[in-house]
C-alpha positions as protocol buffer text, in pm:
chain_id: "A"
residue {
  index: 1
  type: UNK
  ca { x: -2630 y: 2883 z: 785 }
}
residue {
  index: 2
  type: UNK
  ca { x: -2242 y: 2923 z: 804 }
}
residue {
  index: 3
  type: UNK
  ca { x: -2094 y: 2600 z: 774 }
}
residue {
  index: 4
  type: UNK
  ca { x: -1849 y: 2500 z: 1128 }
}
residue {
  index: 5
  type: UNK
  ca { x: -1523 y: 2620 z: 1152 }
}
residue {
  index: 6
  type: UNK
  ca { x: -1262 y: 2336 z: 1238 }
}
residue {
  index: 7
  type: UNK
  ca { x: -991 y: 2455 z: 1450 }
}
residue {
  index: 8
  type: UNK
  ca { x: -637 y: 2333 z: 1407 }
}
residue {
  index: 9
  type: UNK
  ca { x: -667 y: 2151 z: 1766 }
}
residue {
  index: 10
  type: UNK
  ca { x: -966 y: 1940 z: 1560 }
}
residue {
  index: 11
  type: UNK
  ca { x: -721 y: 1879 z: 1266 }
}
residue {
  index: 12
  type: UNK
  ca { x: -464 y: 1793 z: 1495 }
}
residue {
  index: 13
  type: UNK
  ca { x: -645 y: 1575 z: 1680 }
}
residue {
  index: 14
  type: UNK
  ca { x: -782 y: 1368 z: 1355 }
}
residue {
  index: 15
  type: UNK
  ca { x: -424 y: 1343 z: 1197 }
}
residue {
  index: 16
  type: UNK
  ca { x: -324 y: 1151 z: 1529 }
}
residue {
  index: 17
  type: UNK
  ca { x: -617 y: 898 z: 1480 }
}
residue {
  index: 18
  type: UNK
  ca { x: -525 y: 852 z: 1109 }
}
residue {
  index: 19
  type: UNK
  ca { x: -196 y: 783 z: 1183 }
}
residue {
  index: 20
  type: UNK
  ca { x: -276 y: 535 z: 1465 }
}
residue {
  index: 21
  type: UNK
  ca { x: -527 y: 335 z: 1249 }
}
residue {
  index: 22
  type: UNK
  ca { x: -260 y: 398 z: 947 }
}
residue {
  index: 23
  type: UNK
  ca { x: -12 y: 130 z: 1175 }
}
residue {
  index: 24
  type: UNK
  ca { x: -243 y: -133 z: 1197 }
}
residue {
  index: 25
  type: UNK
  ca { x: -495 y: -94 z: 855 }
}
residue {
  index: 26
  type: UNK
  ca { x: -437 y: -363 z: 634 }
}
residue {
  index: 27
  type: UNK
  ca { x: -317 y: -240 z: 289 }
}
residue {
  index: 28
  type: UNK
  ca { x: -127 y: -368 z: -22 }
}
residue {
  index: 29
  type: UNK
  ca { x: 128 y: -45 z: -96 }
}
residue {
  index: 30
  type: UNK
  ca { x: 272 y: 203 z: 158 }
}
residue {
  index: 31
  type: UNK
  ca { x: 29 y: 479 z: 259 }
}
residue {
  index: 32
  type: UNK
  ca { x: 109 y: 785 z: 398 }
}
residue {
  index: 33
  type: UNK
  ca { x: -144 y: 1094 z: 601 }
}
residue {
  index: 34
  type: UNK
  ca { x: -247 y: 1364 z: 423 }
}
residue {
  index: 35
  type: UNK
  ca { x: -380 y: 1695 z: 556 }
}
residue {
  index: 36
  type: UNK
  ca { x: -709 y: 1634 z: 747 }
}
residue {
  index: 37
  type: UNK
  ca { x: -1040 y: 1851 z: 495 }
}
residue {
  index: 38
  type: UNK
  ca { x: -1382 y: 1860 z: 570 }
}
residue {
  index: 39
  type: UNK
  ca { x: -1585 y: 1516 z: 535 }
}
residue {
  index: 40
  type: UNK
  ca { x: -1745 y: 1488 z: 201 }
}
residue {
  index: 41
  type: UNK
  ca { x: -1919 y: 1163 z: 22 }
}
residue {
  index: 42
  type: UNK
  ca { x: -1702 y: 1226 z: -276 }
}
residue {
  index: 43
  type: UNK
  ca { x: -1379 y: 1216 z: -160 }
}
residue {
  index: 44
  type: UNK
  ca { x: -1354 y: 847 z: -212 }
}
residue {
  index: 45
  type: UNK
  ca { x: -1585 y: 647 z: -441 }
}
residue {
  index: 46
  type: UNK
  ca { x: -1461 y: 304 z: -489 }
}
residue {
  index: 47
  type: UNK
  ca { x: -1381 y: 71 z: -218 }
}
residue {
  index: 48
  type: UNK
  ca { x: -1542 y: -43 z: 41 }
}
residue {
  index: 49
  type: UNK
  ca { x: -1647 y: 143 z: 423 }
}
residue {
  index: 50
  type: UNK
  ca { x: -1706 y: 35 z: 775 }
}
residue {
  index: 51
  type: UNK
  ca { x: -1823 y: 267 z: 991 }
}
residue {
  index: 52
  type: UNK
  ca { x: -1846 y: 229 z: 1409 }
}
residue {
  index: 53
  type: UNK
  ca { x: -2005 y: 439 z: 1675 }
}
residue {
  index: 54
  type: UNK
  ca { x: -1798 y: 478 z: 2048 }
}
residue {
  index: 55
  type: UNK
  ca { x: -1833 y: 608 z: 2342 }
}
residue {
  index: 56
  type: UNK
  ca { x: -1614 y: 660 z: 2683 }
}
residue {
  index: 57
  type: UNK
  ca { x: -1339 y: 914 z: 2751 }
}
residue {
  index: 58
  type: UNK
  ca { x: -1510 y: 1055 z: 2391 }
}
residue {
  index: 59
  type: UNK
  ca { x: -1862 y: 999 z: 2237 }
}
residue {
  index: 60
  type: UNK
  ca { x: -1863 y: 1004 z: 1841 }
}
residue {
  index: 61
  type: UNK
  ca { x: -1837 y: 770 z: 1500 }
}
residue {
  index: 62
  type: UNK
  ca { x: -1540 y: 648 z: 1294 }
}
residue {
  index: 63
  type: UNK
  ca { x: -1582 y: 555 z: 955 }
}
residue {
  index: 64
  type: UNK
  ca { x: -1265 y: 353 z: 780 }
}
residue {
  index: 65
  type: UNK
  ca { x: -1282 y: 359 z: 401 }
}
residue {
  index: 66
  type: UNK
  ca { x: -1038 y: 70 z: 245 }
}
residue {
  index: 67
  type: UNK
  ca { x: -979 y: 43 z: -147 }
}
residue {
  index: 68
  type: UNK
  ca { x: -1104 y: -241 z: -371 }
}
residue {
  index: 69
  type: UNK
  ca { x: -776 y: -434 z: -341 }
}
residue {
  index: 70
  type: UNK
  ca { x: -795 y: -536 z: 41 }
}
residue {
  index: 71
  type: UNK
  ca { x: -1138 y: -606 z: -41 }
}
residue {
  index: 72
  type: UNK
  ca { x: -1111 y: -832 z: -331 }
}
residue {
  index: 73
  type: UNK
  ca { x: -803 y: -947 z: -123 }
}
residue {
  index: 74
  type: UNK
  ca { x: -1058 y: -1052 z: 145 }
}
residue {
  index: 75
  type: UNK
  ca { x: -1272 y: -1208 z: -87 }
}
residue {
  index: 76
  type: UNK
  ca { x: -1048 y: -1445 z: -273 }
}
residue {
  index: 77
  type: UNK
  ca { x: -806 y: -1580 z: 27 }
}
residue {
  index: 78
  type: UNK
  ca { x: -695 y: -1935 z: -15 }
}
residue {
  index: 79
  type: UNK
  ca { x: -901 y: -1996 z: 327 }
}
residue {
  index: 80
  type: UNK
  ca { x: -1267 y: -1878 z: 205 }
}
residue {
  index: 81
  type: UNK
  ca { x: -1372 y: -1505 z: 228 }
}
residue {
  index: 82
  type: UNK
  ca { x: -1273 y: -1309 z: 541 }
}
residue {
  index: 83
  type: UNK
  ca { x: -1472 y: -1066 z: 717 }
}
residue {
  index: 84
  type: UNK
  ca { x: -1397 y: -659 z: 631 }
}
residue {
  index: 85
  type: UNK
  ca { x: -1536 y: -595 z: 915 }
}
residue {
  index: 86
  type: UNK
  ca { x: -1282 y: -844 z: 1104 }
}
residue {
  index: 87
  type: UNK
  ca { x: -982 y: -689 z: 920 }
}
residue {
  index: 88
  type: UNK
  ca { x: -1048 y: -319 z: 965 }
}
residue {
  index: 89
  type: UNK
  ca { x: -1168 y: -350 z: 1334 }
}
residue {
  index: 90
  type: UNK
  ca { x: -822 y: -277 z: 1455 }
}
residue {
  index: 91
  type: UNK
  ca { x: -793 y: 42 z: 1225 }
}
residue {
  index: 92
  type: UNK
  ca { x: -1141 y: 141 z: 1374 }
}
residue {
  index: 93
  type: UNK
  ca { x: -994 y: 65 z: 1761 }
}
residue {
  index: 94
  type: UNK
  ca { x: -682 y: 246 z: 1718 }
}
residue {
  index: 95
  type: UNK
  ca { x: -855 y: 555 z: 1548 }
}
residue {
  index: 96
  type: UNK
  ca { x: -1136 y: 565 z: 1851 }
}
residue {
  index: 97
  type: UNK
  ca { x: -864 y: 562 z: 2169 }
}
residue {
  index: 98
  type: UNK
  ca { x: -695 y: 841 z: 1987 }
}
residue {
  index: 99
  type: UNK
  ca { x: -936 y: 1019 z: 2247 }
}
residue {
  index: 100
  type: UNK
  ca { x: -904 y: 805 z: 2564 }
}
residue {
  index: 101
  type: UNK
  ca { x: -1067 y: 479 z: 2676 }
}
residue {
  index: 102
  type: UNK
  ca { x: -1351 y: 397 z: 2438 }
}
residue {
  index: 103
  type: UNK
  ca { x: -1595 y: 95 z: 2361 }
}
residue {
  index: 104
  type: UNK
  ca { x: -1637 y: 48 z: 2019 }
}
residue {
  index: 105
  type: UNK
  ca { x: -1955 y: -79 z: 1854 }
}
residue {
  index: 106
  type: UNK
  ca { x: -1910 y: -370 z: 1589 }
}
residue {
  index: 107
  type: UNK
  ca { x: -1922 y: -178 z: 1277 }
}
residue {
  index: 108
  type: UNK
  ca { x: -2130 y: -161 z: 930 }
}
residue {
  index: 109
  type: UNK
  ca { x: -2005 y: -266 z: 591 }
}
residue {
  index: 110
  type: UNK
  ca { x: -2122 y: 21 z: 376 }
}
residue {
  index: 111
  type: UNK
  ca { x: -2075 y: 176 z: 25 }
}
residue {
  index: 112
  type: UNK
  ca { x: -1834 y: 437 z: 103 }
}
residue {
  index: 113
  type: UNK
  ca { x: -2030 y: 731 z: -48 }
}
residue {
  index: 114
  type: UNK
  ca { x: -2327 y: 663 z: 178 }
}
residue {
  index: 115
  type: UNK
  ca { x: -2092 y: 578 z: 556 }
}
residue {
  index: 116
  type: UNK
  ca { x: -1895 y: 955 z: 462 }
}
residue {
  index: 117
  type: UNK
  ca { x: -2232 y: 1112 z: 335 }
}
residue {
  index: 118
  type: UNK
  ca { x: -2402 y: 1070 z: 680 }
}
residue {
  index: 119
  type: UNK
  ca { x: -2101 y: 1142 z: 882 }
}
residue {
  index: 120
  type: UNK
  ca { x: -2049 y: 1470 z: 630 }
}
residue {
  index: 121
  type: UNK
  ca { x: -2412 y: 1576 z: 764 }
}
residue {
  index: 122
  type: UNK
  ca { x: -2265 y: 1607 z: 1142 }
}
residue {
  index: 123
  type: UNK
  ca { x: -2118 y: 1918 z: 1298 }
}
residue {
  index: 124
  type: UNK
  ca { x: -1748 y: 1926 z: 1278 }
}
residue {
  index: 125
  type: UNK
  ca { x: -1695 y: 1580 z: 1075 }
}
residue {
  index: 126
  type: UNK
  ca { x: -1327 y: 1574 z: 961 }
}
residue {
  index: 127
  type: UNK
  ca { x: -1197 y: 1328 z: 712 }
}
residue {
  index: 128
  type: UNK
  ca { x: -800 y: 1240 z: 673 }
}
residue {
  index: 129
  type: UNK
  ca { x: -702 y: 1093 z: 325 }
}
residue {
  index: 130
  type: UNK
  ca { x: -446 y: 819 z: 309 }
}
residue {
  index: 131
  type: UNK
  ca { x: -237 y: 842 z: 22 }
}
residue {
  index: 132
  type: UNK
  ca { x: -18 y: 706 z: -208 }
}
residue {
  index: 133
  type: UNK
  ca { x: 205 y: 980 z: -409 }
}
residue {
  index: 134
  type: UNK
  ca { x: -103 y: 1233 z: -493 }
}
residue {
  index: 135
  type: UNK
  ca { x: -386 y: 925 z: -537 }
}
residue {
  index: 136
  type: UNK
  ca { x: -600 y: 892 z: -242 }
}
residue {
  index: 137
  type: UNK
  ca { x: -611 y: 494 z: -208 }
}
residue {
  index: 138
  type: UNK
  ca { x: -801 y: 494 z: 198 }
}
residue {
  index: 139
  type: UNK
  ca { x: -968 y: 740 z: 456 }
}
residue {
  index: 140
  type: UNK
  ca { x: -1054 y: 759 z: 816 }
}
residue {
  index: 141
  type: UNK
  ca { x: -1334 y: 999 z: 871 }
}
residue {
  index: 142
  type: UNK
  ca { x: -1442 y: 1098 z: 1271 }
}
residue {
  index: 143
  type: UNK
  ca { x: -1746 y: 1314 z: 1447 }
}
residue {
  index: 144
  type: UNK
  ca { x: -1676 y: 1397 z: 1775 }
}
residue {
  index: 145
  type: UNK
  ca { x: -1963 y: 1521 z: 2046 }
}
residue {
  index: 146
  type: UNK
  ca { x: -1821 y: 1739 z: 2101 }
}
residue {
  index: 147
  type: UNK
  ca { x: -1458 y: 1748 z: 1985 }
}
residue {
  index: 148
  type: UNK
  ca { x: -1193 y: 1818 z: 2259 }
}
residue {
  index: 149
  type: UNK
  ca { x: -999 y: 2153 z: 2233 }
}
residue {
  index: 150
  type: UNK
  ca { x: -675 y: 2117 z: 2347 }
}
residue {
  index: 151
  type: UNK
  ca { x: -404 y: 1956 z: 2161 }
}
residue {
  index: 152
  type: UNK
  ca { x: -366 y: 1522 z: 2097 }
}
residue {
  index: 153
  type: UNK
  ca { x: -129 y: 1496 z: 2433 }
}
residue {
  index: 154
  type: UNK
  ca { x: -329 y: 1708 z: 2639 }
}
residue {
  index: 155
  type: UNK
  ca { x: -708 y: 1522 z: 2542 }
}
residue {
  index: 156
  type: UNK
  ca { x: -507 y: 1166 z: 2622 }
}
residue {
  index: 157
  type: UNK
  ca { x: -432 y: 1069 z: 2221 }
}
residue {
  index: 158
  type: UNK
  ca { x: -204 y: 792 z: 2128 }
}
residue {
  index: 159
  type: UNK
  ca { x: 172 y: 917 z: 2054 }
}
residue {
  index: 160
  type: UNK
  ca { x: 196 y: 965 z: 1729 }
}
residue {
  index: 161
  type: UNK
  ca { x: 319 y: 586 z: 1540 }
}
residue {
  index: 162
  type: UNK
  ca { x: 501 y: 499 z: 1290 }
}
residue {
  index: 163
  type: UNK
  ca { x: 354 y: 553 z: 922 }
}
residue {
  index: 164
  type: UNK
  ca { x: 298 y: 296 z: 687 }
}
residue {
  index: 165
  type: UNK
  ca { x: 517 y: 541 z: 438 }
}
residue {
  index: 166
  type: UNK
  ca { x: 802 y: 517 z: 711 }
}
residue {
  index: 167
  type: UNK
  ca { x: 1112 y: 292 z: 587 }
}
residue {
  index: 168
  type: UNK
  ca { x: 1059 y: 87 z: 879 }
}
residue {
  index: 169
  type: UNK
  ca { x: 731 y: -78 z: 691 }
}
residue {
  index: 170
  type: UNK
  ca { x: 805 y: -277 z: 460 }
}
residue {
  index: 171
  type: UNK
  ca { x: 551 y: -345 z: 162 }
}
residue {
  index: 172
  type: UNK
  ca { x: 268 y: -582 z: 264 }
}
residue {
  index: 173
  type: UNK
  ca { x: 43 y: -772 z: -45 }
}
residue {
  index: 174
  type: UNK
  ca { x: -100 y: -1089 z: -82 }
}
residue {
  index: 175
  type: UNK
  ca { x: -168 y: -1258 z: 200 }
}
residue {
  index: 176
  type: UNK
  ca { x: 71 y: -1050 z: 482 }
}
residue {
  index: 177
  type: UNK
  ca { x: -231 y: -779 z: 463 }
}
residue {
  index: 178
  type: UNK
  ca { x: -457 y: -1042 z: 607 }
}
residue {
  index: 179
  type: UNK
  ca { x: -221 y: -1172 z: 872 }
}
residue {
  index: 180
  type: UNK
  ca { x: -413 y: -964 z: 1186 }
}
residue {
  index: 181
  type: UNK
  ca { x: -782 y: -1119 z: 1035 }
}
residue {
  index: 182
  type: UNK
  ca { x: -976 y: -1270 z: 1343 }
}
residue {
  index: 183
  type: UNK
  ca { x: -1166 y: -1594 z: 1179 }
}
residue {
  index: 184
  type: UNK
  ca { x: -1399 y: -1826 z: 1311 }
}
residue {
  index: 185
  type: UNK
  ca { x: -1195 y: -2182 z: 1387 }
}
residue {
  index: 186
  type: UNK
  ca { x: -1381 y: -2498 z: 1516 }
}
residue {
  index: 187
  type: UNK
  ca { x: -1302 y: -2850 z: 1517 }
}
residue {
  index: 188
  type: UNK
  ca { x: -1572 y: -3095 z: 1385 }
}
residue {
  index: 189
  type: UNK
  ca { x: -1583 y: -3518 z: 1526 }
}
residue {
  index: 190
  type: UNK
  ca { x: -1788 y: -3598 z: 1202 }
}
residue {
  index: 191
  type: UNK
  ca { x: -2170 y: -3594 z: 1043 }
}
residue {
  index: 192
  type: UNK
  ca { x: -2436 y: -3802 z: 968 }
}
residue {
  index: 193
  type: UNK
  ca { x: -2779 y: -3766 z: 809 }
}
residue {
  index: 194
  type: UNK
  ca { x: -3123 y: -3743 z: 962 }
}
residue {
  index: 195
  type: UNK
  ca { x: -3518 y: -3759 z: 874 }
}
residue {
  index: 196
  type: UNK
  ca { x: -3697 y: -3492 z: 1048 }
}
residue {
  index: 197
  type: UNK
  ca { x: -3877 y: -3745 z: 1206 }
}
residue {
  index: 198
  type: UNK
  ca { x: -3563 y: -3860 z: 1398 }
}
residue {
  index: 199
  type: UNK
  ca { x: -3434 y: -3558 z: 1473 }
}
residue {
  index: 200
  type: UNK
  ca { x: -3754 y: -3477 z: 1661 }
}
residue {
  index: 201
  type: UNK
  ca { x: -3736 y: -3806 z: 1842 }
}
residue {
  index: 202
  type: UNK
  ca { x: -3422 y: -3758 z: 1984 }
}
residue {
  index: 203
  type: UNK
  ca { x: -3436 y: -3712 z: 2394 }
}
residue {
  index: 204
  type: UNK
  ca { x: -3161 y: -3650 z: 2650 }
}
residue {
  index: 205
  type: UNK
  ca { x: -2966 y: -3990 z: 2659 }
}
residue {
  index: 206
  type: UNK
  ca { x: -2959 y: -4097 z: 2323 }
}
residue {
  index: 207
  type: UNK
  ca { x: -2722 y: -4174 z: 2052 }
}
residue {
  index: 208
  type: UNK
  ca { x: -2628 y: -4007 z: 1769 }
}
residue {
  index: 209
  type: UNK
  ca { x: -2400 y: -4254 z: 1534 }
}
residue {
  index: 210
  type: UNK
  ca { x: -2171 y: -4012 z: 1311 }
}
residue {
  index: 211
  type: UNK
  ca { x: -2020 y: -4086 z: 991 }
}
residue {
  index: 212
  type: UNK
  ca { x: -1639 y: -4128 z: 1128 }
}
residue {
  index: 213
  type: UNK
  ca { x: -1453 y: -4455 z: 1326 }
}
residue {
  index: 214
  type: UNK
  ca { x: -1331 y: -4419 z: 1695 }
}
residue {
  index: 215
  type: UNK
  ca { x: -988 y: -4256 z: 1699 }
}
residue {
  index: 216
  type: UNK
  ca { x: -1038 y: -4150 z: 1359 }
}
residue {
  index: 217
  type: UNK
  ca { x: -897 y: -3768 z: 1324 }
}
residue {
  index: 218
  type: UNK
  ca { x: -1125 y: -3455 z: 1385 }
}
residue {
  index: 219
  type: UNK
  ca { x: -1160 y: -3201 z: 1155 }
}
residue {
  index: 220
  type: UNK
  ca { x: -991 y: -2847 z: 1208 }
}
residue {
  index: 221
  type: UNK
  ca { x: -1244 y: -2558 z: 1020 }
}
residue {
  index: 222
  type: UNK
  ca { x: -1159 y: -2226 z: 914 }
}
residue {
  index: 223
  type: UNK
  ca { x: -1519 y: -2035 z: 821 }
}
residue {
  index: 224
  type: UNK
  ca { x: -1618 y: -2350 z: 741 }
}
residue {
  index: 225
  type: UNK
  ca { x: -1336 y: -2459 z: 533 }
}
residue {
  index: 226
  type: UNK
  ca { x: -1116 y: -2772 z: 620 }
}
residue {
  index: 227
  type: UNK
  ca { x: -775 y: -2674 z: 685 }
}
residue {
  index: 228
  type: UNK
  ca { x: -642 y: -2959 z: 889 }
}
residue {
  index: 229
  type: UNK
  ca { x: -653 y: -3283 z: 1086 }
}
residue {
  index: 230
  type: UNK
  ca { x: -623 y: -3421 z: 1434 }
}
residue {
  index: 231
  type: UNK
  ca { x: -620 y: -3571 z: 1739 }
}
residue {
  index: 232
  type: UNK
  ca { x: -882 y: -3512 z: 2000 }
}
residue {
  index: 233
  type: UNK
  ca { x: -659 y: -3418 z: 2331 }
}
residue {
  index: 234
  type: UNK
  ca { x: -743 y: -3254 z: 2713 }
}
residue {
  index: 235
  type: UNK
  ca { x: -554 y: -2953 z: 2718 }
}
residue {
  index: 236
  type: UNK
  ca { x: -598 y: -2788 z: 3104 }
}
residue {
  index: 237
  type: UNK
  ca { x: -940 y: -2940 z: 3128 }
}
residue {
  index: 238
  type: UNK
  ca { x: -1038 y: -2798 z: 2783 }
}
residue {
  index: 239
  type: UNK
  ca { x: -1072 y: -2993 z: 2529 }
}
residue {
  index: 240
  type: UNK
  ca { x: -808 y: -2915 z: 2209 }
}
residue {
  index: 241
  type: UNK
  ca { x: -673 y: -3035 z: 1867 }
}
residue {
  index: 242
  type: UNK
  ca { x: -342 y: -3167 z: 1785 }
}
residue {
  index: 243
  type: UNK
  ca { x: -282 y: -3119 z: 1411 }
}
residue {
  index: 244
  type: UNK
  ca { x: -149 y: -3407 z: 1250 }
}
residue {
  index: 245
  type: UNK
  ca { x: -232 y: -3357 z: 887 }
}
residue {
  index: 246
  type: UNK
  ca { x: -235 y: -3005 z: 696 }
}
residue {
  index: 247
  type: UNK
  ca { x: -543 y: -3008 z: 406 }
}
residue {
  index: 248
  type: UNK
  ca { x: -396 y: -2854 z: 107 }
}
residue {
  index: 249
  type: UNK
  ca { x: -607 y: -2554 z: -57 }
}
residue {
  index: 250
  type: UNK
  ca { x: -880 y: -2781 z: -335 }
}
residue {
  index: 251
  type: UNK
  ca { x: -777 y: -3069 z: -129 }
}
residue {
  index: 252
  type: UNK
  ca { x: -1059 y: -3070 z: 104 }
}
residue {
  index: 253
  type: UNK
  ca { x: -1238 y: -3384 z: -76 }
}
């Protein structure tokens, strides 16, 4: 069977996306969009993928492969490890409404040869290499059923953004690549310890003595990590925190 043809409207079309997930994908070192090539499960091997199914103005799956440095970057924040999937949701977003109004699916942390191996088995899957000099270092990957034929402006893409490579980006490492990282914050009054067999005599009405004074500061959590302390205030109705002690990273004892 001959293998798909992909029509410069297609390539077109995919070197938009790139570029729009390109503005907001976290990365250490300026990246810049190659020529789009046929999806393959070799084209990048290390790293880590996360791959999302949409649907809308267009129907079709977006795969987002980041190198090992925004992953180990992830791992070993100062705050506890982030979610990938949290930090390359915007690339995934921005990719997807290349094509018009979408809804995006959560996403899939996979190993990057298996996410581009099954979207390499689908009609018309394009991949776009991000690149630093002549080293491939990320890659967004799209299927489209079907693909649109007329040009990015035409099918309702994004204009096309500003490059990472651009002069106007600056270098972003260390922390600035996790700046846009959507984390789990809650506040916590205090804890105590309990048999089972009082925790399955409690009833509506009783107390529940915790291990912390009256007026004593709440705890501010980051994934589960202290970061800070405050008071308890009313903020509109809602309940809120005002910080009035910052926990210093090892400090949390």
């Amino acid at each position: 069977m001959t293998a798909p043809t992909i029509t410069a409207p297609q390539l077109a079309l995919a070197r938009t996306a790139a570029e729009a997930a390109l503005a907001v994908l976290p990365t250490s070192r300026p990246l810049a969009v190659a020529d789009p090539v046929t999806a393959s499960a070799d084209i990048l091997a290390e790293g880590q993928a996360v791959t999302a199914k949409f649907s809308g103005a267009a129907t079709g799956e977006v795969v987002v492969v980041v190198g090992q440095d925004l992953a180990d970057a992830l791992k070993e924040s100062p705050i506890g490890e982030l979610d990938l999937t949290a930090a390359v949701r915007p690339a995934l977003e921005a990719a997807a409404r290349a094509f018009g109004p979408v809804v995006l699916d959560p996403g899939t942390v996979m190993e990057p040869g298996v996410a581009l191996s099954a979207l390499a088995t689908k009609d018309d899957a394009i991949a776009v290499p991000l690149v630093e000099g002549q080293e491939i270092r990320a890659v967004l990957a799209l299927s489209l059923t079907p693909w649109p034929a007329d040009d990015p402006a035409a099918a309702g893409g994004v204009a096309r953004r500003e490059t990472a490579a651009s002069p106007a980006m600056a270098l972003r490492g260390g922390l600035d690549m996790l700046h846009d990282v959507e984390m789990e914050v809650s506040a916590e009054l205090g804890r105590t310890r309990m048999s089972v067999r009082e925790l399955l005599s409690l009833t509506p009405g009783a107390i529940v003595e915790l291990d912390r004074a009256a007026g004593s500061p709440a705890d501010l959590l980051v994934n589960g990590r202290l970061i800070a302390r405050g008071e308890v205030v009313v903020v509109d109705e809602n309940f809120g925190i005002r910080i009035t002690e910052i926990v210093a990273p090892g400090a949390e004892g």
